[in-house]
C-alpha positions as CSV (number, residue, x, y, z in Angstrom):
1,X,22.9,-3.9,-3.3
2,X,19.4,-3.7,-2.7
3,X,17.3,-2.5,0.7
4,X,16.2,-5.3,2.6
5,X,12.3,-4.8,3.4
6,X,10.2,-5.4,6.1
7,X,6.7,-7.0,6.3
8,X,5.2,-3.8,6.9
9,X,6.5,-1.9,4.4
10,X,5.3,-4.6,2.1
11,X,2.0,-4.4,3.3
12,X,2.1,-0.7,3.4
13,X,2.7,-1.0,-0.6
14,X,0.2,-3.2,-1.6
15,X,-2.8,-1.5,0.3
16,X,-1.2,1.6,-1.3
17,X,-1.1,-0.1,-5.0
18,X,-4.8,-1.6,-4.5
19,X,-6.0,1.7,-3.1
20,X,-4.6,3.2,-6.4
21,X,-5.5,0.4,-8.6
22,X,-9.0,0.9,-7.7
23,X,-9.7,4.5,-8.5
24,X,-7.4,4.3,-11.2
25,X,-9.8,2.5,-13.0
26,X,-12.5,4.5,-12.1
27,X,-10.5,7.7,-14.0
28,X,-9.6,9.4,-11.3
29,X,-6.2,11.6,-11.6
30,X,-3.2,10.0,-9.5
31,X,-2.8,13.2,-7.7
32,X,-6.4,13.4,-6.9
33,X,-5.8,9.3,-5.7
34,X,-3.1,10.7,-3.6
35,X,-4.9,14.1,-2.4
36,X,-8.1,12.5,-1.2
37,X,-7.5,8.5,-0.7
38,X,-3.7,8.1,-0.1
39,X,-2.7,11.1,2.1
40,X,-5.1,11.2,4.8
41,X,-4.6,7.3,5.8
42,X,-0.9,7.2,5.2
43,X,0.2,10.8,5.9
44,X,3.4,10.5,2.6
45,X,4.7,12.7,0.3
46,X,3.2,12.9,-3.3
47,X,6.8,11.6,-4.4
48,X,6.8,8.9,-1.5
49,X,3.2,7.6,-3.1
50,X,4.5,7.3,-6.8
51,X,8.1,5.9,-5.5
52,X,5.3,2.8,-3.6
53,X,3.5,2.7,-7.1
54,X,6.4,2.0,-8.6
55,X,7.7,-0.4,-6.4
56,X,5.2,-3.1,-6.4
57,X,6.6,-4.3,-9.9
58,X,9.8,-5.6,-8.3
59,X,9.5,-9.0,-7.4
60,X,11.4,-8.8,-3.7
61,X,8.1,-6.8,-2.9
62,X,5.7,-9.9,-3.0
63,X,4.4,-10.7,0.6
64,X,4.4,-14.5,1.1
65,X,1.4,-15.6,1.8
66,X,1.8,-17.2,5.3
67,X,3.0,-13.6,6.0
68,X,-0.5,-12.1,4.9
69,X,-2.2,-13.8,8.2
70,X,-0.1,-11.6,10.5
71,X,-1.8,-8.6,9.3
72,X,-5.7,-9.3,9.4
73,X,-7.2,-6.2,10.1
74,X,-10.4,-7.0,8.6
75,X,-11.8,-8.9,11.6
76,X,-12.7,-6.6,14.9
77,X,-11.2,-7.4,17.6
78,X,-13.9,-7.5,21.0
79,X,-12.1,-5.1,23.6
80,X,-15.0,-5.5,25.8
C-alpha cells in the first residue's frame, strides 16, 4: 500500500526537482546541488534529497493544478 501525500510534500518535491533540474543542466555535481542550493532552503539529508529526486517520476506525485493556486508565494504580500 502506498503513503498517502499531502499538498505540501508535493510542492516540497517539485521546487526540490526544478531546483535540481536547473543546475543539473548547468553541470553542476548533485551533491554540490544539494550542498549549496538544496540544504540551506530545505534543511534535508543528502539521502532525503535523492529519495525527492526520485520521487517525482511516480505519477501520485503530480500536484493538480487547482492545487498549485494555494501555494503562490511569488506575489508579496503588503503587511503594512
Amino acid at each position: 500500500m502506498a503513503k498517502r501525500r499531502g499538498v505540501s510534500y508535493k510542492k516540497r518535491v517539485a521546487d526540490i526537482n526544478r531546483i535540481y533540474d536547473q543546475h543539473a543542466k548547468e553541470g553542476v555535481p548533485n551533491r554540490e546541488i544539494w550542498r549549496r542550493y538544496i540544504y540551506p532552503v530545505y534543511g534535508i539529508c543528502e539521502r532525503t534529497f535523492y529519495n525527492l529526486i526520485s520521487a517525482s517520476v511516480e505519477p501520485e506525485n503530480d500536484i493538480p493544478d487547482d492545487m498549485l493556486s494555494l501555494f503562490n508565494f511569488d506575489e508579496e504580500e503588503d503587511n503594512g
